[in-house]
Structure formats: structure tokens, C-alpha cells
C-alpha positions in Angstrom: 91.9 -17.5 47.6 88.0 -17.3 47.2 86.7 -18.5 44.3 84.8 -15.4 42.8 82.4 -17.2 40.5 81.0 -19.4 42.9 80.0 -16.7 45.2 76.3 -15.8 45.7 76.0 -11.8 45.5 72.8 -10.6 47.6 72.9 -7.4 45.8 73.6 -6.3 41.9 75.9 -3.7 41.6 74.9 -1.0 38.1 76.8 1.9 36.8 74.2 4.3 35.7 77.0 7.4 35.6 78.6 8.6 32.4 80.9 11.8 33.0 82.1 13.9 30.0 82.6 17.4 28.8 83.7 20.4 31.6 83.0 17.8 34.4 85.7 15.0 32.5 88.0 18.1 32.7 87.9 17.9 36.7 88.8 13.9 36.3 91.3 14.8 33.9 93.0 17.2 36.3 92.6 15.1 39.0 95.1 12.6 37.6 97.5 14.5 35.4 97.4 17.4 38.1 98.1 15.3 41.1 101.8 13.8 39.4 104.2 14.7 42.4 106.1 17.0 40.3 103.1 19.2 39.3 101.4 19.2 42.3 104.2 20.5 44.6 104.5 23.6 41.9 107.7 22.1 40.3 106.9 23.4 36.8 105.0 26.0 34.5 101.5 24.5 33.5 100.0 25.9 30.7 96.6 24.7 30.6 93.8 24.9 27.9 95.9 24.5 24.9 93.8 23.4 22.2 96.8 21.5 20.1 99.9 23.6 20.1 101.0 26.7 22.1 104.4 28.5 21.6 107.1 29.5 24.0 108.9 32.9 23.7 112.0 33.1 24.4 113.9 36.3 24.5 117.9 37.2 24.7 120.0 40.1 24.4 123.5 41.4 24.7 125.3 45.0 24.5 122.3 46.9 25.2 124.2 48.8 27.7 125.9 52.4 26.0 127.3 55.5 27.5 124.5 58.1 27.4 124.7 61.1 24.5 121.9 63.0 22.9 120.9 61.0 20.2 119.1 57.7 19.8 121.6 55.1 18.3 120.6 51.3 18.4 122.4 49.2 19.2 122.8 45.6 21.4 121.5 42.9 20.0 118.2 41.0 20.5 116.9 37.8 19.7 113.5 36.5 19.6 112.6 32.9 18.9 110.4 30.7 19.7 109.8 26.9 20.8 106.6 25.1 20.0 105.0 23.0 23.1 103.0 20.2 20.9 100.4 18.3 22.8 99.6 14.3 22.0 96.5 12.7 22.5 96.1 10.6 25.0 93.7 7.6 26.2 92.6 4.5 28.6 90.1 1.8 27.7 89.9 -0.7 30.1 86.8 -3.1 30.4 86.5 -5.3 33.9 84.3 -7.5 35.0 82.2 -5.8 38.0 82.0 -9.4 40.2 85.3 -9.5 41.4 85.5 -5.7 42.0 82.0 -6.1 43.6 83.2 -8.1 46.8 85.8 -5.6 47.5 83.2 -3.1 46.8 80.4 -4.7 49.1 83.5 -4.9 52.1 84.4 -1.6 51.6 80.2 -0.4 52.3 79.7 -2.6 55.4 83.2 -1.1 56.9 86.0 -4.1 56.6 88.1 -0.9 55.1 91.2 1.2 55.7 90.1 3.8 53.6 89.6 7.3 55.7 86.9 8.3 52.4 84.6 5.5 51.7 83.5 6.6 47.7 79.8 7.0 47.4 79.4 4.8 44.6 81.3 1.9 42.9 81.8 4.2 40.1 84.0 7.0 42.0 86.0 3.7 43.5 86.9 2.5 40.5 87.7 6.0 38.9 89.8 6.5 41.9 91.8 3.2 41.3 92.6 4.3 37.6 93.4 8.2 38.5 95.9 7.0 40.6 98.2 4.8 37.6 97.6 7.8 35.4 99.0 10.2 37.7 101.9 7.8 38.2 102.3 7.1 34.2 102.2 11.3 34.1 105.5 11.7 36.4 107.4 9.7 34.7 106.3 11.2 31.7 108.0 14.7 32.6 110.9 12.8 33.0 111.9 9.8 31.6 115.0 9.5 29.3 113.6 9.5 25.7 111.4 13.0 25.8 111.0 14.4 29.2 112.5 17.2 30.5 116.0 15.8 31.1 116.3 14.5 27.5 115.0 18.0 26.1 117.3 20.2 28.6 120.2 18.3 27.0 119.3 18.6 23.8 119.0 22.0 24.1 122.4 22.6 25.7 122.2 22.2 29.5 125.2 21.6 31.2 126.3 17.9 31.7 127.8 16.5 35.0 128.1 12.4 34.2 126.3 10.4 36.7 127.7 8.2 39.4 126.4 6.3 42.1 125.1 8.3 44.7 125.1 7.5 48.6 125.3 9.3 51.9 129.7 9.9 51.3 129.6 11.2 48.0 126.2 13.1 47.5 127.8 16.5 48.7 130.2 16.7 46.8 128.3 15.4 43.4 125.9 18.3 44.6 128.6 20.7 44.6 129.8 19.6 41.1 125.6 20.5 39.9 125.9 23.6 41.6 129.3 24.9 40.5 127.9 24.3 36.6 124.8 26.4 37.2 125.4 29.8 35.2 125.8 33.1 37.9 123.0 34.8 36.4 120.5 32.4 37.7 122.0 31.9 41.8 119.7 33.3 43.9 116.9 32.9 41.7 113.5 32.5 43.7 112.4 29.8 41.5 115.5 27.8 41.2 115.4 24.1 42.1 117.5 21.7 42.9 115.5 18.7 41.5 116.7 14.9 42.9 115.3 11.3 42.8 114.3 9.9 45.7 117.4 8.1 46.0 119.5 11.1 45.9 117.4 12.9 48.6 117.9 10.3 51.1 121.2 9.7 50.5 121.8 13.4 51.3 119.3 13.0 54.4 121.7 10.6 55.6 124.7 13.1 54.7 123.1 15.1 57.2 122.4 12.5 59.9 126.3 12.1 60.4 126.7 9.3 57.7 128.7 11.7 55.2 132.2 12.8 55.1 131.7 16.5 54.5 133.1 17.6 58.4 129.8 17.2 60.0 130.8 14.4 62.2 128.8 11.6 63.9 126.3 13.7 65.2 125.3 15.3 62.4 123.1 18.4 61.5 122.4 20.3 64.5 124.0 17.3 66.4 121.1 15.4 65.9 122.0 12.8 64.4 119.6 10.5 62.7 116.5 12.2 64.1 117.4 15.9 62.2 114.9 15.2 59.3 111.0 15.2 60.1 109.0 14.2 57.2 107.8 17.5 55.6 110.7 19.5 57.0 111.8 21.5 53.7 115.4 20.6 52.1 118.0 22.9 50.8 121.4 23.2 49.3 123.7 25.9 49.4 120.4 27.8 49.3 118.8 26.1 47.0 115.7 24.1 47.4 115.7 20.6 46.7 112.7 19.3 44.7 112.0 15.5 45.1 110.8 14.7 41.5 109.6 11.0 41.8 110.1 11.0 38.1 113.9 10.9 38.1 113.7 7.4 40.6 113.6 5.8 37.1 116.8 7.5 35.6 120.2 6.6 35.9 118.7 3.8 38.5 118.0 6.9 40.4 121.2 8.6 40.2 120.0 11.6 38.6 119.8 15.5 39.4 118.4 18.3 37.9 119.3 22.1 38.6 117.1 24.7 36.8 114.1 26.9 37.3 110.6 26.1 37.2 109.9 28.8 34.9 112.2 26.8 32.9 110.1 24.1 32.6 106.5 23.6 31.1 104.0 21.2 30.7 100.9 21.8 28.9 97.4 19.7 28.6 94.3 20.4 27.2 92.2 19.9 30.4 88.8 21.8 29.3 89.3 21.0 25.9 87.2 19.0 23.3 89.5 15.4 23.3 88.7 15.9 27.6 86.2 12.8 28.2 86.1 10.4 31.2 83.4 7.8 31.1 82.5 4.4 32.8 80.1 3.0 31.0 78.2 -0.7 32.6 77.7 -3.1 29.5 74.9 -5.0 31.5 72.2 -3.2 29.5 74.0 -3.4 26.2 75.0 -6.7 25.9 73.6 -8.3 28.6 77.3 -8.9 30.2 78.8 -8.1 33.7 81.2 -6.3 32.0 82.1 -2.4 33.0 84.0 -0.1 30.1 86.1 2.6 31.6 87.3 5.7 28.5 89.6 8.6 29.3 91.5 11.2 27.1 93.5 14.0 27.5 96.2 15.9 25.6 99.8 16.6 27.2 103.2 17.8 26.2 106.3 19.2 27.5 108.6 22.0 26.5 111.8 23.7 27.8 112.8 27.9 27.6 116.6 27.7 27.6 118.4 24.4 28.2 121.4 26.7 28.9 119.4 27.7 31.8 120.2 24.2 33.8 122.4 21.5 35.0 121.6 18.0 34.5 123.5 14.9 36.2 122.4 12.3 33.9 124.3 9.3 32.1 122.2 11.2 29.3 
């Protein structure tokens, strides 16, 4: 490996850019927006919330009477209400620009893979961190302790224990999902099937001829391994399957999800006053080499009815 302090830099790299206010907002989305679950239209964003936004929800029952001449009430209906809460969020990372510099200086004279070269150290290096907090942002929605499988069951979903999924029993643990799912909401234009990466595969192979659901060696459409085309969309006893790369880390990827995306909501501030990106170069502060990188953002999730889904979790 080259020894980075030793090297002789012909040119001195400077961060003169500070971004903040509405323009932060279009960082800001830029990571939290660009999580695979939100960016494929998997769930209800409600953006602009300044701290805390509340979710109606609505039932009723009865409201159905033989018609006569008079007005007479009855049914029954109940409003309530769940509050989505937002936390503050935040990244402060300081670097030192020399080692970043070489890959920099390659990247500008061409010795790079990339298809966009960034037009200034300062967008590379904002690209870099965007990408983690997109990453840490899927796995938010999520992960076992307060994401969206955690709050579905605590709000009653339907539970189907997890097993180990692979290409012979997939079906059928689909089936078992499905079968739970109340009638009211089959056919439902929003309805997803959502599954870890695992699970979609394993069902990809199903379909390839690997499963033992009748459709023999030759699989879907008697193509065998070749049926699936990257892209090609997924479905399920016509439902559509969501990849959620959020649910690879639950259950070691054994996990499902069945429930509507109106269902499910995350909210952020975006535009709001705790929005600020900056990168800020320490060279004329303190005289080091030292580059300061500040981000915050607000987010939170919420749930309408859990009664409303099917979740195969260990949960």
C-alpha cells in the first residue's frame, strides 16, 4: 500500500462550499429518499412535518339499515388517531482531505469507473456519505426494535412464525402469508407482498424448476433458470412482491410482510429548520488538513391499522 504521507501533492485541494437551508433539503432527500423501500413507492411519505403529524384512522360497523322515512342513527363509528413523532437526526464526521485527495486527483485525470465524474471534491465526498445514510434509512423502516414490522405487531397484525426459507418451501410459507391476509383487503391496488432479498430469490428459484409446487424441472413457462430477467416485475397469487432490502436483516432474512402501502408511513422533515448539510474545510480555521462534514434531518415511522397486515417474523 502507498504510503499517503510521504506523497508529494502537485496541487491543494480547498472546500470553499457550505450548503444549508432549502438547498440542504435536496441533500437530505437525496439520501433518506433514495432508501430502496421509499424510492420504489413502497410506503406513504409524509413530508414537511415540523415535529409531529397525526394519523387518522377511521372504522365503522352496522351502518347498513332497511330504508323507512325517518332518520334514525345508527352503526357505529370510531375515530382515533395515531401520532407519527419525528427524531432528530445527525452526522459529524471530520477526515483528513490527503488520503481522499489521491483518489480524488485519479478520479479527475480519468483512472475511474465512475459513469459521473463529480465536479468538485466536495459533491464526491457528499456522494460517499449519502449513500451509508440511505443504507442506515432502510433498515430503519424495518429493523426489529421500531420499524414497521415491530409496530404492525404491536398493533395486532397477524403472525405467521418464521422458518427458513429456500426454493421447496417458499410457496407454501407464501401461501400461509396470504391465507392470514383479512378478505377486505385482496385485491387491493396497493397491496404488497413485501420480502427480503433472500425470500425473493428463493422464490425466483421456485419458479426456475427448483421448487416442489408441480411446476417441474422446467419451470415457469418451461424456462427454466432463464424465466427471471432482472427488472421483470414479481407477483404472487396476484399480489406484487416488494423487495424491501430492509427485512435482509430480520429473522437472517426469513422475513415477509403482507400489507398495503397506505398502511405504512414514514415521515421527515425535509424543508424544515433542523435540515442542514454542510462540509466545511478546517484549513483556514485551524490551519489543519482536516475537512468537517454536518447533516440533520428529522424521521419517524407510523402504522394505520396493524390489523390491516401479515407479518412472518420470529417477532
Amino acid at each position: 500500500m502507498r504510503n499517503l504521507r510521504n506523497t508529494k501533492l502537485s496541487t491543494v485541494t480547498t472546500i470553499n462550499s457550505t450548503y444549508a437551508g432549502e438547498f440542504a433539503g435536496n441533500y437530505i432527500a437525496a439520501a433518506i429518499l433514495s432508501a430502496n423501500t421509499i424510492a420504489n413507492g413502497g410506503v406513504t411519505v409524509r413530508a414537511n412535518i415540523k415535529f409531529k403529524e397525526v394519523v387518522k384512522t377511521v372504522t365503522s360497523s352496522n351502518i347498513i339499515q332497511d330504508a323507512t322515512c325517518d332518520f334514525d342513527d345508527t352503526g357505529v363509528v370510531t375515530l382515533s388517531e395515531k401520532v407519527l413523532t419525528l427524531a432528530e437526526k445527525q452526522v459529524n464526521l471530520q477526515i483528513c482531505k490527503t488520503p481522499f485527495q489521491s483518489d480524488w486527483d485519479a478520479v479527475q485525470m480519468g483512472y475511474s469507473a465512475f459513469d459521473v465524474i463529480p465536479s468538485s471534491f466536495s459533491d464526491f465526498f457528499i456522494g460517499k456519505i449519502l449513500k451509508d445514510v440511505a443504507l442506515n434509512t432502510e433498515n430503519f423502516l424495518w429493523n426489529t426494535t421500531n420499524g414497521f414490522t415491530k409496530l404492525l405487531v404491536d398493533d395486532g397484525a397477524a403472525k405467521e412464525t418464521s422458518a427458513s426459507v429456500d426454493s421447496t418451501t417458499v410457496i407454501a410459507q407464501m401461501k400461509a402469508v396470504v391465507a392470514k391476509l383479512p378478505s377486505a383487503l385482496y385485491g387491493r391496488e396497493d397491496l404488497r407482498l413485501y420480502v427480503s432479498q433472500k425470500v425473493a430469490k428463493a422464490y425466483i428459484s421456485a419458479l426456475g424448476g427448483f421448487g416442489a409446487s408441480g411446476l417441474g424441472s422446467n419451470g415457469f413457462a418451461n424456462q427454466g433458470t432463464t424465466w427471471y430477467t432482472n427488472g421483470t416485475s414479481l407477483t404472487f397469487e396476484g399480489i406484487q412482491i416488494f423487495v424491501a432490502n430492509g427485512l435482509n436483516l430480520i429473522d437472517s432474512g426469513n422475513s415477509m410482510v403482507l400489507t398495503t402501502v397506505e398502511n405504512l408511513y414514514f415521515g421527515t422533515g425535509l424543508l424544515d429548520d433542523y435540515n442542514l448539510v454542510k462540509t466545511i474545510d478546517m484549513q483556514d480555521i485551524d490551519g489543519s488538513k482536516n475537512v468537517r462534514f454536518i447533516m440533520r434531518w428529522t424521521q419517524g415511522l407510523q402504522v394505520g391499522f396493524g390489523a390491516d397486515s401479515v407479518v412472518f417474523s420470529s417477532l
